[in-house]
N, C-alpha and C positions, 0 to 999 in steps of 0.2 A: 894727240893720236888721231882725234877726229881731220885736220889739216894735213898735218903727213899724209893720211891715206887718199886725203884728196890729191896731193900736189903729186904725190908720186906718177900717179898716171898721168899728167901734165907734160908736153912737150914744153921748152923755157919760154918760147915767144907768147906762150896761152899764160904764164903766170901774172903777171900782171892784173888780169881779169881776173885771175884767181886768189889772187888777195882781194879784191874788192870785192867781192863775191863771199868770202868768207869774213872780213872783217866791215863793209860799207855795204852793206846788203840794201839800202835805200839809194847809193849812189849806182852799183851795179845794177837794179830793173829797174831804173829811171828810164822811159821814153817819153819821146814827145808823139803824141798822137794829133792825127789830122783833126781841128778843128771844124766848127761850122762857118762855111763861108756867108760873105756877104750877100752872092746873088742866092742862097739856099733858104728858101720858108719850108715849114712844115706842113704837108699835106691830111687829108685824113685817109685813115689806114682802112684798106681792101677787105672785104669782108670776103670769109673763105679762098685765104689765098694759102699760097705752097707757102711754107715758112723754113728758109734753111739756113744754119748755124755755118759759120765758115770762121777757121781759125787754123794756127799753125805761125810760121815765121815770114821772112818776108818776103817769099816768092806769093804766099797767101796775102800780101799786104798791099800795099801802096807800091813796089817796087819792082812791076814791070815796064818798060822804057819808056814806055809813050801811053797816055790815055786812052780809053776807047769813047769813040764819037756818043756825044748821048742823045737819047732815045725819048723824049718825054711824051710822046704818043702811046708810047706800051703803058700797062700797069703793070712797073716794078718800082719797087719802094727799097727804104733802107731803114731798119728799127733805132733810133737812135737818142738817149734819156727819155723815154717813155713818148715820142713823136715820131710819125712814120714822115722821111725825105724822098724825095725824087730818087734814083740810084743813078750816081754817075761819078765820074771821076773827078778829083779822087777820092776816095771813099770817108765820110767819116768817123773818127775814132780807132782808124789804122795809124801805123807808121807810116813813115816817107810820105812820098806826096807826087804821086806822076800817077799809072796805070794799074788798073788792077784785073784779075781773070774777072769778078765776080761780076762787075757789069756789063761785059759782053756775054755772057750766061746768064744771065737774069732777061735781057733782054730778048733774048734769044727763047726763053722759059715763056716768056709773058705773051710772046707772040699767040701763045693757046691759051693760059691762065696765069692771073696776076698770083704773084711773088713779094715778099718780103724778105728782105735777110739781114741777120742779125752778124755782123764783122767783128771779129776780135782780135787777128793773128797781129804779132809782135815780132817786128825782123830781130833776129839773131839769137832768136831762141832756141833753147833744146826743149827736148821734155821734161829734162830736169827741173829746167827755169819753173818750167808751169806745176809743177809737182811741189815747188818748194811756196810755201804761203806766205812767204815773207814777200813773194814780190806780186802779191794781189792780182796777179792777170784769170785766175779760174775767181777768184772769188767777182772781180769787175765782169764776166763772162757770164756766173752764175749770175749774176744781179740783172745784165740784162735781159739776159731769157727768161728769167721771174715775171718780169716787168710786161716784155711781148705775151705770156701766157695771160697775164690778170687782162689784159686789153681782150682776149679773145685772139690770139697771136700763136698757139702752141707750136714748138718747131718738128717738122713731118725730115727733116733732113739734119748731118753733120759731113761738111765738106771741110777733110781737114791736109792739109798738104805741110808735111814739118820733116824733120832727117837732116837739112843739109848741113847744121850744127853738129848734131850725135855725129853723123859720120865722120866729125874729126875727131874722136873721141878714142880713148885706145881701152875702151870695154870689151869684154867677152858678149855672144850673141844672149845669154842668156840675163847679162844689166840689160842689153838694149830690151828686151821682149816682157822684162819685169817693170820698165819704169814707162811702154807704154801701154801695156796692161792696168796698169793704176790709174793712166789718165784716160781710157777707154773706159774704164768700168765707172770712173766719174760720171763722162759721159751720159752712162746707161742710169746714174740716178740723177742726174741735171734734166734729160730732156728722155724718159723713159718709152716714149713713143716712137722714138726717130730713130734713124739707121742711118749709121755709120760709116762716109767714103771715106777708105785711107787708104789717099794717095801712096803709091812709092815714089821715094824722094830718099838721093844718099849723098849727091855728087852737088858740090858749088866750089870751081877752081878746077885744076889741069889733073884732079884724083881719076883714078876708074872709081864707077860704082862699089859701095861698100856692100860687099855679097852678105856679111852677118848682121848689118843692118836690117837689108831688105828683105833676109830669108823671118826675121824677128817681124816684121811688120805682115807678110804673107801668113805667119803664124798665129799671129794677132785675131788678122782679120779671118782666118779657118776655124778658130777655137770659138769663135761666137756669131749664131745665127744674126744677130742686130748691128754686124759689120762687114761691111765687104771690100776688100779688095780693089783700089780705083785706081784708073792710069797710069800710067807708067812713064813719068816725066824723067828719069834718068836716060829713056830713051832719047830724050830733046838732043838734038848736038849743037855745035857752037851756032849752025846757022838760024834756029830758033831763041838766042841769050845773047844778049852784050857785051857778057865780061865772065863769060863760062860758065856762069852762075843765075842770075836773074834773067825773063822770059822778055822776050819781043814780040813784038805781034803776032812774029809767026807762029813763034815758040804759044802764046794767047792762044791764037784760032786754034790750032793741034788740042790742046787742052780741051777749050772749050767742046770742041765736035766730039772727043773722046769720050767725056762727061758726059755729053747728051746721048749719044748713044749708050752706054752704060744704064745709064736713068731710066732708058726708054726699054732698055732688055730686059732692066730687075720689074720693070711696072710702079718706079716710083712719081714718074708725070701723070 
């Protein structure tokens, strides 16, 4: 019964994944995440800096087109197995392996005050994936936010940008705003300090924006003071993405400036 009621809402070309997902639940959230490279050592970590959580799928990941130039005159850092790194591309212990928002925003943060951030997003995720604990991505999230608070690390931010999977999904508005309500109110006991951007995010592929998505995610973030509402990346058109879906630089910089102006309105810098 449990499978039926899954597959039924299945278009046939999603089944596949959806056997393995129900029956290989360790071959279905296998990723491969970005490693530490060769030229990367560990530096020592900022004392009082912005600490911000950033996760979601792979627009949040390693899979914007091209890297952003790095900066190693700022202090911004990246939290990673209990050592603070340089922040540059590509990120480690994301997916893929090219560009990502979070160090042309960090960079940009650090220019007034050093930064830290702690990376989690996993391309191709829903919020299901993250909800379900069989595929360790909150429990590997909670671990390292553990880790940045015992150092003196606590995270003051969540930048989390995720939808473009849900929105293929053929749920009523009220699966989307209950299953990200569970991973929201995680959140709220993961890092009980911090306040919550979430992104809208529906559209990867030639869809229009998914409206019961996005009105679930605006809902989300109305129903609790400790989240808000962040940019509006559905706006992005093709001349900001490479394949209608993932960000370019352009599609980067827009983010980026969005975000900081946001930050700078609510009095989170």
């Amino acid at each position: 019964m449990l499978a039926f009621g899954f597959y039924k809402t299945l278009t046939w070309h999603r089944l596949p994944a959806a056997i393995d997902w129900v029956l290989f639940p360790d071959r279905y959230y296998h990723r491969d995440y970005q490693g530490i490279r060769l030229d990367q050592t560990p530096v020592p970590c900022p004392e009082g800096a912005l600490v911000i959580v950033t996760g979601g799928q792979s627009n949040a990941a390693n899979s914007v087109s091209e890297p952003d130039s790095a900066n190693h005159n700022v202090p911004a850092f990246q939290w990673f197995e209990g050592q603070c790194f340089p922040l540059s591309d590509p990120l480690i212990g994301l997916t893929d392996s090219r560009g990502s928002l979070w160090t042309a925003l960090g960079h940009e943060i650090a220019a007034t005050q050093p930064v830290v951030f702690i990376n989690s997003a996993v391309g191709a995720t829903s919020y299901r994936a993250w909800l379900d604990r069989r595929s360790g991505f909150l429990a590997r999230l909670e671990t390292s936010v553990e880790s940045a608070r015992l150092a003196g690390l606590p995270p003051k931010l969540i930048l989390w940008h995720q939808g473009e999977s849900d929105g293929g999904r053929n749920d009523v508005r009220s699966e989307y705003r209950s299953d990200l309500k569970k991973l929201t109110s995680y959140f709220s006991k993961m890092a009980p300090e911090a306040t919550t951007i979430l992104y809208q995010a529906s559209i990867c592929g030639n869809h229009p924006p998914v409206e019961s998505l996005r009105q679930a995610q605006a809902d989300v973030a109305q129903a609790y003071h400790s989240i808000i509402l962040g940019p509006d990346t559905d706006k992005i058109d093709d001349s900001g993405r490479v394949d209608q879906c993932h960000f370019n630089a352009l599609g980067r910089a827009l983010i980026v400036e969005q975000t900081l102006d946001l930050l700078q309105q609510e009095n989170l810098l």
